[in-house]
LOVODREN-877244 format. One record per residue (C-alpha): x, y, z. Coordinates in Angstrom, 3 decimals. Layout:
N
{{X, Y, Z}}
...
//
This chain:
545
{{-2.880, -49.332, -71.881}}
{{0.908, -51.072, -72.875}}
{{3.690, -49.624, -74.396}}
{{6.267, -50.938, -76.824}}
{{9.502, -52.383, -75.645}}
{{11.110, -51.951, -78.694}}
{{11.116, -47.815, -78.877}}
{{14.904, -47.778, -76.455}}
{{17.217, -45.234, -78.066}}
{{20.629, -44.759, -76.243}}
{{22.027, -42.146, -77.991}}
{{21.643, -38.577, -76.363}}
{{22.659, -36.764, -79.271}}
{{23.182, -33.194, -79.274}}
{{20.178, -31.071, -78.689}}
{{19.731, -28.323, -81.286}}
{{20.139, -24.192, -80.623}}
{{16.675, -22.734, -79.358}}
{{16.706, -20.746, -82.849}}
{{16.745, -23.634, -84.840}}
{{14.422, -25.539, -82.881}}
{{11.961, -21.945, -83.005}}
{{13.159, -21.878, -87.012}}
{{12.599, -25.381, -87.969}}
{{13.809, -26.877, -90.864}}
{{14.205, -25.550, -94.433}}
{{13.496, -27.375, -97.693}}
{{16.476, -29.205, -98.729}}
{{18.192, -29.036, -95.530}}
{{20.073, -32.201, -94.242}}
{{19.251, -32.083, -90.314}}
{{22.585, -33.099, -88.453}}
{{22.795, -37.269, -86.867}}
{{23.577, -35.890, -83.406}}
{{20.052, -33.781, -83.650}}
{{18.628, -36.772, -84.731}}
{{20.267, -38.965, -81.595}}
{{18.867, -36.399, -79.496}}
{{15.187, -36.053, -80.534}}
{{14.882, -40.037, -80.156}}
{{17.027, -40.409, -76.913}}
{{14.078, -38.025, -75.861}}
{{11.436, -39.777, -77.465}}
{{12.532, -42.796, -75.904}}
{{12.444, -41.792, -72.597}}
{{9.263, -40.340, -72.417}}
{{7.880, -43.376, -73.573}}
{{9.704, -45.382, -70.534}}
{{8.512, -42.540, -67.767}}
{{4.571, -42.968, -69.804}}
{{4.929, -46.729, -68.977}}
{{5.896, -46.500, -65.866}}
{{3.363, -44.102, -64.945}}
{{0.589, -45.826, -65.834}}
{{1.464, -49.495, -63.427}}
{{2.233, -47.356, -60.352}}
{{-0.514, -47.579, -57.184}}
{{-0.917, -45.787, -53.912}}
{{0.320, -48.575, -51.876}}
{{2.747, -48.432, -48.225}}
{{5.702, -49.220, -50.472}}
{{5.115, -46.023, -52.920}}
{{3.452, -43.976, -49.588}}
{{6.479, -44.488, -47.141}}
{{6.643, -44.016, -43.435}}
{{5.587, -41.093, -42.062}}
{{6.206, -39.748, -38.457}}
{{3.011, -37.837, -36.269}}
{{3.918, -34.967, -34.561}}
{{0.826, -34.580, -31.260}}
{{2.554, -30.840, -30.969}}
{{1.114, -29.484, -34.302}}
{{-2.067, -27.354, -33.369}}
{{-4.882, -28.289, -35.341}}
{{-5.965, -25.400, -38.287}}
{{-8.377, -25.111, -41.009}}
{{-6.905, -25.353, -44.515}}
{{-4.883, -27.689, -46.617}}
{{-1.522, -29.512, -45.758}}
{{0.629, -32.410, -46.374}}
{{-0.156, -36.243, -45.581}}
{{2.296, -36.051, -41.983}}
{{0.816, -32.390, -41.538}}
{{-2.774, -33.540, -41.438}}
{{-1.782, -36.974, -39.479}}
{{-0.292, -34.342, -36.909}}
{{-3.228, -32.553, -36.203}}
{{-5.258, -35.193, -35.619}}
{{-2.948, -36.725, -33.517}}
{{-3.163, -33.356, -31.607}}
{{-6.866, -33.537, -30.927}}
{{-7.001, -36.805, -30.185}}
{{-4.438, -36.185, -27.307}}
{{-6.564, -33.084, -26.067}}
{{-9.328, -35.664, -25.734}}
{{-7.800, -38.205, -24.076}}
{{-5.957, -35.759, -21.947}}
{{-2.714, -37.999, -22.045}}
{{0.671, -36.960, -22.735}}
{{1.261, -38.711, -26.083}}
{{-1.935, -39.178, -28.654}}
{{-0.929, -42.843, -28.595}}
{{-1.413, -43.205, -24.650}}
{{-4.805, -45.157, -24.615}}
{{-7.126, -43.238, -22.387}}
{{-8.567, -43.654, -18.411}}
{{-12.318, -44.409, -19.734}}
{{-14.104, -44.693, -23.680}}
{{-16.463, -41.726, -24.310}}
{{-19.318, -44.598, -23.937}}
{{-18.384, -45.470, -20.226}}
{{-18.197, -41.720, -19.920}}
{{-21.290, -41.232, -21.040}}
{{-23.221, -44.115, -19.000}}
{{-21.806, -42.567, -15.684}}
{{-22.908, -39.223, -16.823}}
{{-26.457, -40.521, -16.880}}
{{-26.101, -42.972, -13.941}}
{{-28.900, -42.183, -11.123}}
{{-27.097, -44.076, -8.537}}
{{-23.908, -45.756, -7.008}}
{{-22.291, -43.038, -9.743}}
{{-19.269, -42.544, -6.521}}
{{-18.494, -44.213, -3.245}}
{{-19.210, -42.119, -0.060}}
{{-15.316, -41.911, 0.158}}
{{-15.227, -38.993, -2.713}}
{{-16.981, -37.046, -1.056}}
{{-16.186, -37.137, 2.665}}
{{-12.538, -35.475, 2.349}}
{{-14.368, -32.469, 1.715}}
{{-17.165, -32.596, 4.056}}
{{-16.564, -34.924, 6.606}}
{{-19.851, -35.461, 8.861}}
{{-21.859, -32.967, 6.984}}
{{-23.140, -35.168, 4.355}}
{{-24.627, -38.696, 4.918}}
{{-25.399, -39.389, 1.335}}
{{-23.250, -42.330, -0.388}}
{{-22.951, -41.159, -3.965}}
{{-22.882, -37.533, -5.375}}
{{-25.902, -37.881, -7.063}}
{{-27.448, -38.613, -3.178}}
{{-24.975, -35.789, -1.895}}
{{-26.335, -33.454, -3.959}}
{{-30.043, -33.673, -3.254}}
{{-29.113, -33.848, 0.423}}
{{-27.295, -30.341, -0.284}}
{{-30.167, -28.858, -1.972}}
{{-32.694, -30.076, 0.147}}
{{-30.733, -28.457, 3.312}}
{{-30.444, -25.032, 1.158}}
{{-33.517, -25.073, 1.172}}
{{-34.620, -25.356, 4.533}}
{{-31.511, -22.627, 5.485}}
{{-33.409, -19.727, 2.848}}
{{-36.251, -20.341, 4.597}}
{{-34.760, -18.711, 7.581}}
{{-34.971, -15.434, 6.329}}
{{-37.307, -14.208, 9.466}}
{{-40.480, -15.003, 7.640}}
{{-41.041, -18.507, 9.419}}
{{-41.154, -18.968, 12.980}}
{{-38.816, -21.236, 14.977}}
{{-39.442, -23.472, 18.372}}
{{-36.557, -24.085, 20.024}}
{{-36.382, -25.756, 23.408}}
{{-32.499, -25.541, 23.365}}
{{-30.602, -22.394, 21.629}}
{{-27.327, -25.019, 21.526}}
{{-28.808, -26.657, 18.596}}
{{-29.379, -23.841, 16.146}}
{{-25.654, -23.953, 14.724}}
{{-26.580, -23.806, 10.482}}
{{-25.736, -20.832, 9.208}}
{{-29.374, -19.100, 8.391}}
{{-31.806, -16.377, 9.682}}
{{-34.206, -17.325, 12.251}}
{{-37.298, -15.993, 13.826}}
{{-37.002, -17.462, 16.957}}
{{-40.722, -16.901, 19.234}}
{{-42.420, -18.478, 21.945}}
{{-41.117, -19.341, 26.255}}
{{-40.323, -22.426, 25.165}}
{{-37.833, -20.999, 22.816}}
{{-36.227, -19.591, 25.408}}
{{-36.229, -22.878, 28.163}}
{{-32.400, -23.840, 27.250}}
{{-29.242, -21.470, 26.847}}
{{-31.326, -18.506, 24.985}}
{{-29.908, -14.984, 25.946}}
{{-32.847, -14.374, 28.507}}
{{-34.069, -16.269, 31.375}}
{{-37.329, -18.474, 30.807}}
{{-40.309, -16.469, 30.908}}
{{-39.391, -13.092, 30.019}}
{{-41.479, -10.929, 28.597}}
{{-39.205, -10.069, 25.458}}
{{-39.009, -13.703, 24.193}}
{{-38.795, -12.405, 20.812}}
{{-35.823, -12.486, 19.155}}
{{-34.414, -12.377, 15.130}}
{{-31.542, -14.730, 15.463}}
{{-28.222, -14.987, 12.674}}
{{-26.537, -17.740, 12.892}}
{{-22.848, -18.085, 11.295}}
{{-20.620, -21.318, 10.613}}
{{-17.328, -20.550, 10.217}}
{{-16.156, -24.386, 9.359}}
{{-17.630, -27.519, 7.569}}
{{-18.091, -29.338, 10.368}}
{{-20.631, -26.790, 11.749}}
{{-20.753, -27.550, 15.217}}
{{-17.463, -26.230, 16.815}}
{{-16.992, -23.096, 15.604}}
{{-20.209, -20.619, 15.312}}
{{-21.159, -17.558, 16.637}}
{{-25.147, -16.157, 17.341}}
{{-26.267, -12.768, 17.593}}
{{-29.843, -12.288, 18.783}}
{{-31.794, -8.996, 18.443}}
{{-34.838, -8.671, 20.447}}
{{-37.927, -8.148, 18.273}}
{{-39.449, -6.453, 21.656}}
{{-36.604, -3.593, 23.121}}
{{-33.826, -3.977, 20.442}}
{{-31.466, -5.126, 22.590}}
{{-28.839, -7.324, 21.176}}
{{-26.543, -10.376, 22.154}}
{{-23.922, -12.945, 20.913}}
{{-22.252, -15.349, 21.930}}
{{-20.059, -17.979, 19.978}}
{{-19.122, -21.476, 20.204}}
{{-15.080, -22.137, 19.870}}
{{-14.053, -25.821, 20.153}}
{{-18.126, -27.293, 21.227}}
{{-18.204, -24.664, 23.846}}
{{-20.168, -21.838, 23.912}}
{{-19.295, -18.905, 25.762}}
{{-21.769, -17.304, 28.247}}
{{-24.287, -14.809, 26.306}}
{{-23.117, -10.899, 26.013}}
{{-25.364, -8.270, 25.680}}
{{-24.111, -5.472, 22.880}}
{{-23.955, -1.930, 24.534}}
{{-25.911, 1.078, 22.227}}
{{-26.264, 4.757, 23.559}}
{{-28.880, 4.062, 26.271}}
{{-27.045, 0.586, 27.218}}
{{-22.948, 1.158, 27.535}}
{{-23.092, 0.386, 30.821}}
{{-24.776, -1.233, 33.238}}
{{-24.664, -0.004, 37.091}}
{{-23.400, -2.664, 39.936}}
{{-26.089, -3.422, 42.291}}
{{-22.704, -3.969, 44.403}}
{{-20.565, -1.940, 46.488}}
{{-16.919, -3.037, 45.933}}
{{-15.553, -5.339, 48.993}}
{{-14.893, -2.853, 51.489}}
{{-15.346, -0.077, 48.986}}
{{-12.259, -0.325, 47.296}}
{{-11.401, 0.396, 43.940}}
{{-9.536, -2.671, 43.328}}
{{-12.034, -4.949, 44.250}}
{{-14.386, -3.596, 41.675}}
{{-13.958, -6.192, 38.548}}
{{-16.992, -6.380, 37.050}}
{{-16.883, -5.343, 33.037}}
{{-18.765, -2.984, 31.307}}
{{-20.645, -1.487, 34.550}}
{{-20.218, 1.801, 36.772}}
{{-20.692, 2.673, 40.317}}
{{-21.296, 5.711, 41.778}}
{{-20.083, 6.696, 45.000}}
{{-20.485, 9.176, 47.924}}
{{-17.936, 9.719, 50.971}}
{{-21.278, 10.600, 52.861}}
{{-22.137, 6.671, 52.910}}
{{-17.987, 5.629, 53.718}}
{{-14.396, 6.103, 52.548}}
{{-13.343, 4.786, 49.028}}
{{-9.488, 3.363, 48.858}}
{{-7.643, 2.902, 46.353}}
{{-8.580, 6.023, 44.092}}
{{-5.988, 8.573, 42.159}}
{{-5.803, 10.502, 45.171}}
{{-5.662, 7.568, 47.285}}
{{-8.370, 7.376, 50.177}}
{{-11.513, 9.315, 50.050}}
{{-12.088, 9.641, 53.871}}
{{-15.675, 9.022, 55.516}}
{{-17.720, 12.341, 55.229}}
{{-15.289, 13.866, 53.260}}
{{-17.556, 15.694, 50.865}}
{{-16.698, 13.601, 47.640}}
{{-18.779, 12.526, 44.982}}
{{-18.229, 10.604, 41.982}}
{{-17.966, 7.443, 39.425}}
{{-16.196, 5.033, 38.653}}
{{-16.655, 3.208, 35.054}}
{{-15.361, -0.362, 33.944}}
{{-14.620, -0.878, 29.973}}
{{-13.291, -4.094, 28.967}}
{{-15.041, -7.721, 27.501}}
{{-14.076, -9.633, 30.674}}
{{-13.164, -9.582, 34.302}}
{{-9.687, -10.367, 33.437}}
{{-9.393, -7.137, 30.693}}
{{-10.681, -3.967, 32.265}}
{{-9.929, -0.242, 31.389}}
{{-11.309, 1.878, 34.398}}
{{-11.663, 5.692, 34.499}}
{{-12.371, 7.600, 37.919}}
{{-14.313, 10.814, 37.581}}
{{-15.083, 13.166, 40.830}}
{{-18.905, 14.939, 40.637}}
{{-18.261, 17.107, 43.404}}
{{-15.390, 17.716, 45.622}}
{{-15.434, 20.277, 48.684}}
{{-11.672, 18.801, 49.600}}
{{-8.384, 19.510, 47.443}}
{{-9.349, 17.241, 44.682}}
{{-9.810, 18.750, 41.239}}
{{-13.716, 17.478, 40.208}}
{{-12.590, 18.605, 36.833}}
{{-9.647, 16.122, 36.628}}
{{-10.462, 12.798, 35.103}}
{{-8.088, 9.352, 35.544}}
{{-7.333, 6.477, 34.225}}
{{-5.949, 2.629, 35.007}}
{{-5.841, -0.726, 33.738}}
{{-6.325, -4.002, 35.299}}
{{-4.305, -7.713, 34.369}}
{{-6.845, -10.221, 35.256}}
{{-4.109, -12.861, 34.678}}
{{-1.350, -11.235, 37.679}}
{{-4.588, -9.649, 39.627}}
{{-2.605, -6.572, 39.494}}
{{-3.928, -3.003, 38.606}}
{{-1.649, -0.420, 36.655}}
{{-0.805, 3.446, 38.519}}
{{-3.388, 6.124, 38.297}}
{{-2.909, 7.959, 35.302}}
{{-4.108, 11.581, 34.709}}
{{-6.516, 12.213, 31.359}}
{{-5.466, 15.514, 29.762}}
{{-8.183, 17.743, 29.421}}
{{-7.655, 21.326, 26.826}}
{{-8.035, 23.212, 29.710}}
{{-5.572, 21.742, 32.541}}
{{-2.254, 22.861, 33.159}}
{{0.345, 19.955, 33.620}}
{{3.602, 18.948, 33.004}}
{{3.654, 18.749, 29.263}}
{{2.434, 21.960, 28.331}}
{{-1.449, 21.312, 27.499}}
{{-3.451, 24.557, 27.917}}
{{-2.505, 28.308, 29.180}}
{{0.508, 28.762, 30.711}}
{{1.685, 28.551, 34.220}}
{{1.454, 31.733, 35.537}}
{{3.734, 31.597, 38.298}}
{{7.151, 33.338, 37.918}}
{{10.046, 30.863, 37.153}}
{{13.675, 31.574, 36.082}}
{{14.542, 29.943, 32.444}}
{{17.598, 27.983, 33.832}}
{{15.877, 26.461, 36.069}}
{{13.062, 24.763, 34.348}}
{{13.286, 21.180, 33.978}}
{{9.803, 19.946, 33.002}}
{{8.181, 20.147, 29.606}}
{{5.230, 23.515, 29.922}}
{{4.724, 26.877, 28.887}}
{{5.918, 29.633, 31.279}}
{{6.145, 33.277, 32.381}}
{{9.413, 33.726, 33.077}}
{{11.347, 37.019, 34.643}}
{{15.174, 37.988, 34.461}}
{{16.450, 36.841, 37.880}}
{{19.527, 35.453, 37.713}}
{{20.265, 37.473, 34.086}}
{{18.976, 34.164, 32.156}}
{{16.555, 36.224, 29.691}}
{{18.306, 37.115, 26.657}}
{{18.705, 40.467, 25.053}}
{{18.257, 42.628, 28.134}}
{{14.267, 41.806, 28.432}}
{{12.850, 42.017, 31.918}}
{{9.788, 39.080, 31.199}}
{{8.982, 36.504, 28.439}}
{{7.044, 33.446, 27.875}}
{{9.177, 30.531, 27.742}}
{{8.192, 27.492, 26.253}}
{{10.627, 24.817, 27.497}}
{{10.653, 21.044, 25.920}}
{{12.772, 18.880, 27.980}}
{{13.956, 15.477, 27.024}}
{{15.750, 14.680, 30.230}}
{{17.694, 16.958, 33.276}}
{{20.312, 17.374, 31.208}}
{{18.668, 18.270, 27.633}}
{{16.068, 20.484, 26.556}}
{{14.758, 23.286, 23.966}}
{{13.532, 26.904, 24.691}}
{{11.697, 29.451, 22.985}}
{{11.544, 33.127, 24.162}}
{{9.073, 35.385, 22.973}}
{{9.503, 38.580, 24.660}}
{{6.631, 39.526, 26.927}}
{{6.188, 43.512, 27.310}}
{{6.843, 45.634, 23.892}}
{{5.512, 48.824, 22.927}}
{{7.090, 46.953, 18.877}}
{{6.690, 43.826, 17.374}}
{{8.049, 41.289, 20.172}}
{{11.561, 39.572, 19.312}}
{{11.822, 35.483, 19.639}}
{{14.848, 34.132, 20.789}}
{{15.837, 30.025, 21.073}}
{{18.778, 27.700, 22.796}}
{{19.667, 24.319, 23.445}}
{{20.702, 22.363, 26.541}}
{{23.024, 19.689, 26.202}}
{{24.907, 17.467, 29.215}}
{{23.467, 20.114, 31.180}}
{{24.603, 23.552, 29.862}}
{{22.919, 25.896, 28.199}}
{{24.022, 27.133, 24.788}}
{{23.805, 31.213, 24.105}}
{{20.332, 32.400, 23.283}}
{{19.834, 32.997, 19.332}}
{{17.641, 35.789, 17.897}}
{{14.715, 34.731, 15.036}}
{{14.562, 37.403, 12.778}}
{{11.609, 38.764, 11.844}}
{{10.376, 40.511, 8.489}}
{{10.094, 43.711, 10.716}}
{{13.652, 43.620, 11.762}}
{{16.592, 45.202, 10.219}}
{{19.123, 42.542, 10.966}}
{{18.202, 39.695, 8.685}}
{{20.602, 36.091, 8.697}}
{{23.948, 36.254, 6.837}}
{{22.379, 34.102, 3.665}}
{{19.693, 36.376, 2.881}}
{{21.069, 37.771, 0.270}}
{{22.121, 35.027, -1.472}}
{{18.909, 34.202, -4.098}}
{{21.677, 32.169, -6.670}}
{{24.284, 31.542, -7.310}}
{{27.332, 29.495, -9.187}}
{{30.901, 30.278, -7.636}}
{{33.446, 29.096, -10.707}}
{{35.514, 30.905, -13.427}}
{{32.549, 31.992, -15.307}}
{{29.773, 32.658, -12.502}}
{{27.467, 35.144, -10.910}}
{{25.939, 35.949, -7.812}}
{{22.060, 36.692, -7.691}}
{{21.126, 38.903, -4.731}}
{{17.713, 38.953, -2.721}}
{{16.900, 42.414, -4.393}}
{{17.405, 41.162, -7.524}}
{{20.959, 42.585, -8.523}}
{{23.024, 39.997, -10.415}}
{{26.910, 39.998, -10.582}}
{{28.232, 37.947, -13.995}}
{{31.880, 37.617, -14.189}}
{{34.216, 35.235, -16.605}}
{{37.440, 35.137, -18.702}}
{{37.839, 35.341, -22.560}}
{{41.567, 33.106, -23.317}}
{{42.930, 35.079, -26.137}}
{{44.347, 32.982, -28.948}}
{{43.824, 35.665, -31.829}}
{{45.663, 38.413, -30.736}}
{{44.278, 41.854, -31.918}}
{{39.950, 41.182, -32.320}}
{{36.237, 41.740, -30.927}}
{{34.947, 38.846, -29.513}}
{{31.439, 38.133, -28.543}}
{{30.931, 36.695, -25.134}}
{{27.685, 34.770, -24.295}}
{{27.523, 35.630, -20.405}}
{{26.785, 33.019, -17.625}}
{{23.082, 33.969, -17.278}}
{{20.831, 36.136, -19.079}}
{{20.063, 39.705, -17.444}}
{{15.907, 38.809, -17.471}}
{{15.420, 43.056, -17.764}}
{{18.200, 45.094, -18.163}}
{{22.431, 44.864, -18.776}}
{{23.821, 47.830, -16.784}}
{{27.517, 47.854, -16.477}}
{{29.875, 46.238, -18.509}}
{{33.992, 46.203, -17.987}}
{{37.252, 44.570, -18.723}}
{{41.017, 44.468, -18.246}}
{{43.849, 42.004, -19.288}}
{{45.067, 39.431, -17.628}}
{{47.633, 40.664, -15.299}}
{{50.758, 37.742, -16.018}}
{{49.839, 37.589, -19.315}}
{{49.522, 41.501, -20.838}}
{{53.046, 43.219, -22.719}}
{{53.901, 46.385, -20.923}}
{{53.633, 48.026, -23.844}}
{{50.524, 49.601, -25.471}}
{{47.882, 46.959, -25.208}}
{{44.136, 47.832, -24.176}}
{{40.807, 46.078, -24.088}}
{{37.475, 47.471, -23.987}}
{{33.851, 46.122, -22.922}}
{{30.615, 47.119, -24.289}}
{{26.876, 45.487, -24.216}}
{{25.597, 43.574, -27.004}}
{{22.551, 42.054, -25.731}}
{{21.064, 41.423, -22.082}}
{{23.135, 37.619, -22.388}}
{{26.540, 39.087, -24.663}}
{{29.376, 41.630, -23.536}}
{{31.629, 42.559, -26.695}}
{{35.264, 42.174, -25.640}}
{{38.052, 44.465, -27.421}}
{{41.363, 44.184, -27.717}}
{{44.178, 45.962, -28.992}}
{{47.842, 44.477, -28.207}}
{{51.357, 45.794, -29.112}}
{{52.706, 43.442, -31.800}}
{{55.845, 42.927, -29.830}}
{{54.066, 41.350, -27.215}}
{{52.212, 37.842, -26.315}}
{{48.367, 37.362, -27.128}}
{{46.626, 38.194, -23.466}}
{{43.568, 36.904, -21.880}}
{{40.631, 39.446, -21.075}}
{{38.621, 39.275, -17.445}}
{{35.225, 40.763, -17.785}}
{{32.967, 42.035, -15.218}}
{{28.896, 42.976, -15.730}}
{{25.990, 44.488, -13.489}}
{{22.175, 43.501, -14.081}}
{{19.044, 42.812, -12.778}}
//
């Protein structure tokens, strides 16, 4: 479609009022030139903006440059030419995984696609061996993988159900469940010598690294007496097998006599021996030789996983000597030194020692001069008992010589026995202190006190629940009845109220003030003041409970 050239009008003219151009014109009217100017300066441009309207075409020129943005998240819906360009360039840099949308990418999604599928030579043995070196032998992954399964395999068949041959236990080191059956199986490092009767054994074995030959412990549980073992390879060595103790195995007995029947000699782990004077003397005990023929009769018992590690506890059966058979001891040995802690004694509820364990020592001891931790019957020599008491039980808790605790409780009352207490400190004693008791008269100095709040306004709560309220009223008003709001509410019953003036403050003249209750939390405050003098200040006192 073309448009004529010759329409141009120059002229804007004036454009008319919005009622005339909503009126129109009348008959006979004679329309203005500058309307006229206007309506084809109009004309004439919307014929030029028609034309050129018509010849334009989406081309780069009319379209511009535009700018992607890869950081606009890609959305569902409508959007602007450099919005939509955004997005896109968004996913396509998700894709690629690159930084920028325009970054070409590592592989196509064709090559991608044909290594997917590959069946062989997919990756180099190199991939793979950082993670498992000398576990796999495959080449590729696809290789590695049926190696993997193949092996997982064979290890859930271990799950007791199928028999296993071995000639040498050293080479069962996958982790797995095996049944292991048959002498042969036990020819080679197995936890019992070769032909044994109780060949049978459920084995577990566990890896603890890839490499799975350095570092991997057995147990073995015999499928014939229950017994079990381990043992465990650290660094490609394996350690010698140990049999697990259970009730009827903690310990087994030495066919040995210690060298020269001493008790230092004995070394072996895990194992007892018993002993009789009747058959020689025994050295080296907590009560250091047992004499030949000296009527004792005992055990000794070894805990510890080695030689080198060994608890050992001494117990005496029988004794017809001064030896305690109720007394047990204890001792450790350092395999590394070769050197064997003291004899230490194991406290029992029934033994009296040092520290106080059981009933009290029943000799008669004087308080001052205690000096080890215990419980004690204790008389007056010497005047140490407090309160004029002729006995007591004393138990005494020393730290050192020189400090210590002691608690009295008196021994022989027809009444409830009194408690007394004192401290030693750099050696001297500090005066005994009664404990009062709910059955004594005298009760501590703060009994009373159940509350309290010591200031202008205050009040003291007492343990039988009396409560003194006190305050001052600062008179401003001269002549009035105040209402007071007291410190604390009475919580059953306002007994006493009272006031006076303020001593510095009051005119010698005629002035009064009274006090009376309003409620169990007010006092009403009075006063009546000779008009000569000053306003005074009121101090009010109240009784409650």
């Amino acid at each position: 479609m073309s448009y004529p050239d010759d329409l141009e009008w120059n002229q804007p003219g004036v454009e008319p009022t919005q009622a005339k151009k909503d009126e129109g014109w009348k008959p006979e009217e004679k329309p203005p030139a500058e309307y006229f100017n206007w309506f084809f300066n109009r004309t004439s441009q919307a014929v030029k903006y028609l034309k050129g309207e018509s010849e334009k075409s989406i081309d780069d020129d009319r379209i511009g440059n535009r700018t992607i943005s890869d950081t606009v998240t890609a959305t569902a819906g409508a959007g602007s030419l450099t919005n939509l360009l955004s997005k896109l360039g968004n996913m396509i840099k998700q894709i690629t995984g690159k930084s920028a949308w325009y970054t070409a990418p590592a592989t196509t999604l064709e090559a991608a696609n044909t290594h997917i599928n590959a069946t062989s030579g997919a990756h180099t043995a190199s991939a793979i061996s950082s993670v498992a070196t000398g576990d796999v032998a495959a080449t590729n992954v696809q290789a590695a993988i049926a190696e993997l399964a193949s092996e997982k395999a064979a290890l859930s068949s271990f799950d007791y159900s199928t028999e296993i041959t071995a000639t040498d236990w050293n080479t069962l080191i996958k982790n797995g469940k095996y049944y292991v059956i048959g002498a042969s199986a036990l020819a080679i490092n197995g936890p019992l010598p070769a032909g044994d009767a109780n060949h049978i054994f459920y084995l577990n074995v566990i890896n603890g690294t890839s490499t799975r030959t350095n570092y991997v412990s057995q147990h073995a549980t015999s499928a014939v007496t229950g017994n079990i073992y381990t043992r465990k390879n650290q660094g490609g060595t394996w350690s010698a097998w140990k049999e697990i103790p259970t009730t009827d195995t903690s310990f087994t007995k030495s066919s040995t006599t210690p060298t020269n029947r001493d008790l230092n000699n004995f070394t072996i782990a895990d194992s007892y021996w018993h002993f009789d004077t009747g058959s020689g003397a025994v050295l080296n005990t907590p009560y250091g030789t047992l004499a030949n023929a000296s009527g004792q009769v005992g055990m000794v018992r070894n805990h510890g996983g080695s030689s080198a590690r060994i608890v050992q506890y001494f117990d005496l059966y029988y004794s017809s000597g001064n030896a305690n058979p109720l007394t047990a001891w204890r001792r450790t040995y350092n395999g590394d030194s070769g050197t064997w802690s003291a004899w230490q004694q194991v406290a029992t509820a029934n033994m009296i020692t040092d520290y106080g364990i059981g009933t009290y020592n029943s000799g008669v001891h004087t308080a001052d001069l205690l000096d080890k931790s215990g419980l004690y019957y204790c008389n007056n020599t010497g005047g140490a008992l407090p309160g004029g008491i002729s006995d007591c039980t004393i138990l005494h808790n020393a730290y050192d010589g020189n400090h210590a605790t002691q608690l009295a409780i008196e021994y022989n009352s027809s009444t409830t026995p009194r408690m007394w207490f004192r401290t030693k400190k750099s050696g001297v004693w500090n005066p005994w202190k009664q404990i009062a008791t709910t059955d004594e008269t005298t009760v501590a100095a703060t009994a009373y006190d159940s509350a309290h709040l010591f200031s202008g306004n205050g009040y003291q709560k007492l343990s039988n629940g009396l409560i003194l309220q006190w305050g001052r009223y600062v008179n401003t008003v001269g002549n009035a009845t105040i209402a007071v709001t007291l410190p604390i509410t009475f919580p059953n019953a306002f007994l006493v109220p009272s006031a006076t003036l303020r001593g510095s403050n009051y005119y010698t003249g005629n002035s009064s003030c009274y006090a009376d209750i309003i409620s169990s939390s007010q006092i009403r405050l009075t006063i009546d003041e000779d008009s000569a003098g000053p306003s005074s200040d009121i101090f009010y006192f109240a009784i409650g409970y």
